[in-house]
N, C-alpha and C positions, 0 to 999 in steps of 0.2 A: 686578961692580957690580950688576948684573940680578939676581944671585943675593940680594948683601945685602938690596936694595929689596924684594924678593919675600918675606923673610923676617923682614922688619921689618915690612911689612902684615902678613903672615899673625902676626904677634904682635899686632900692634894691632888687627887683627879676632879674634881671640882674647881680648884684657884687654877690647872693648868687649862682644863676646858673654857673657863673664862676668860684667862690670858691670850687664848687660843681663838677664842673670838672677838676678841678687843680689837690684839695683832690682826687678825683677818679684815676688821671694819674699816680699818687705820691703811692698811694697805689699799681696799677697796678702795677707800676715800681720796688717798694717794692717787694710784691710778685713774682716778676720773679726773682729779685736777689737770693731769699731765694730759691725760686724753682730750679733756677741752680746752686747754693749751695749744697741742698740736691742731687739732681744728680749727683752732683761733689762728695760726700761723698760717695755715696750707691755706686757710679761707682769703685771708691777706694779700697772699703772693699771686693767690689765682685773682682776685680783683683788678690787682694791680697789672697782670698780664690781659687780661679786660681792659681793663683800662687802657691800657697800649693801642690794641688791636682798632679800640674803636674810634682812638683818636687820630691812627693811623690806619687807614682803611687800603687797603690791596688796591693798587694801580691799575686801572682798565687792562688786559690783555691789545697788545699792540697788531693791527689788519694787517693783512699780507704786502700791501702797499708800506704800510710805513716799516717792516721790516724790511725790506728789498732796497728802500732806502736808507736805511740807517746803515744797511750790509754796503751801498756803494759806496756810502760817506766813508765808513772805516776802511774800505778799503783802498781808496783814493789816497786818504790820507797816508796809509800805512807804504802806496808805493811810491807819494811823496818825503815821506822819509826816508824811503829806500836810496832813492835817485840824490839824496842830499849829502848822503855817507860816500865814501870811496873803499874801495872793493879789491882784490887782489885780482894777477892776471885770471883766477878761474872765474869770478865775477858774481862767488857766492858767498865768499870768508870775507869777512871785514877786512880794512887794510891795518889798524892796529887791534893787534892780537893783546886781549888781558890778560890771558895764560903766562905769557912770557912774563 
């Protein structure tokens, strides 16, 4: 009876050790599809931000010349606008208020 019982676990620890590394190989297997999945994606996106960069390349840095210019143009303009609005008596507040 001792003998049966002992050789009936020793088979059931056996189909569970097998099962046990079936499920493990299944998973393993699993988990690398997904793993080379997501490498296949991150690889994709990062190309394609490559791709961007190089089709669209950084603008020269602009000389101190043509910033100082670009600074009077804007600003010319901006007190060309100023001069075209009309102003309250303090000559700082627009004359129609949005608030209201």
């Amino acid at each position: 009876m001792q003998r049966k019982f002992a050789a009936r676990a020793l088979v059931a620890q056996t189909d569970a050790a097998v099962m046990i590394v079936l499920i493990t190989a299944k998973l393993h297997a699993a988990m690398r599809d997904v793993a080379a999945k997501t490498a296949t994606i991150t690889v994709a996106k990062w190309k394609n931000k490559m791709d961007y960069f190089l089709a669209n390349p950084k603008p020269k840095p602009l000389t101190k010349n043509e910033l100082l210019a670009l600074f009077l143009e804007g600003e010319a303009k901006a007190k060309a606008n100023s001069n075209n609005q009309p102003t309250k008596s303090c000559g700082c507040c627009p004359a129609d208020d949005p608030k209201k």
